[in-house]
C-alpha positions as CSV (number, residue, x, y, z in Angstrom):
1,X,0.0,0.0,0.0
2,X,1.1,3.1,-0.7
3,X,-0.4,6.8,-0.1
4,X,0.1,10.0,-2.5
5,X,-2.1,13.3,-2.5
6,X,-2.8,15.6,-5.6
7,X,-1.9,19.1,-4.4
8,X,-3.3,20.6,-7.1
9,X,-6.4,19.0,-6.1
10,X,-6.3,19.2,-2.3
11,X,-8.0,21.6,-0.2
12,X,-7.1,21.3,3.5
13,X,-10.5,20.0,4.5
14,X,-9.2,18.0,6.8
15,X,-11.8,15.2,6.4
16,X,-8.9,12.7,5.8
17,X,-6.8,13.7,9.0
18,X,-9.9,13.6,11.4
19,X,-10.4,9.7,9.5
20,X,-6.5,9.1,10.0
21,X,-5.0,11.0,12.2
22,X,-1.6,9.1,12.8
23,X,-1.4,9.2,8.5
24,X,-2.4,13.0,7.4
25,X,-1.0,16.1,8.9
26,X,-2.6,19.8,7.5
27,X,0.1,22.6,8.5
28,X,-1.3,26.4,9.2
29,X,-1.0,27.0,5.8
30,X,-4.0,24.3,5.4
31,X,-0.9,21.9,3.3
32,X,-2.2,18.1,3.7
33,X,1.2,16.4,4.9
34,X,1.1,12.5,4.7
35,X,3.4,11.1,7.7
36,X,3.0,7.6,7.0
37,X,3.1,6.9,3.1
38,X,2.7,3.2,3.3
39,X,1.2,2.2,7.2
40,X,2.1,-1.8,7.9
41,X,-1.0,-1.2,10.9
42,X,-4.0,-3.4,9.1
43,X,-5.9,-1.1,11.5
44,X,-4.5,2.0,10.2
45,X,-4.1,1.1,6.2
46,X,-8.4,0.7,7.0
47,X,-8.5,4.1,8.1
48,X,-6.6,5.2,5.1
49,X,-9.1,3.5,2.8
50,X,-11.5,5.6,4.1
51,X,-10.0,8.6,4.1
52,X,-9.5,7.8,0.1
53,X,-12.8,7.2,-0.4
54,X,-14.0,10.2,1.6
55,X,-11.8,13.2,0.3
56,X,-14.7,15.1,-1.4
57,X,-12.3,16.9,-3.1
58,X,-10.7,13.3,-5.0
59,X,-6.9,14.3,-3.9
60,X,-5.6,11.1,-2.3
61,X,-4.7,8.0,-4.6
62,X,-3.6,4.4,-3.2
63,X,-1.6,1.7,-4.7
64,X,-2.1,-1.9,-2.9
């Protein structure tokens, strides 16, 4: 599994970080940081999957 965000794309809504907190990071600036860009946790690479499916903006891709 592996994590990437479209910058162009992404918003700072922070709908992924309140899904995945210990994966997504948004600075002051609202910039999405991922921390974790491929999570071993099968606990956490669910919470990623939902965060993917949830962005309502469409800026985070996974590869599995």
């Amino acid at each position: 599994m592996k994590l990437s965000v479209d910058r162009t794309l992404c918003d700072g809504n922070g709908v992924c970080m309140g899904i995945a907190p210990d994966v997504f990071d948004i600075d002051d600036d609202l910039n999405l940081h991922i921390v974790d860009e491929i999570p071993d946790d099968p606990a956490i690479q669910a919470q990623v999957r939902q965060s993917v499916t949830s962005c309502p903006v469409l800026a985070l891709s996974l590869e599995e």
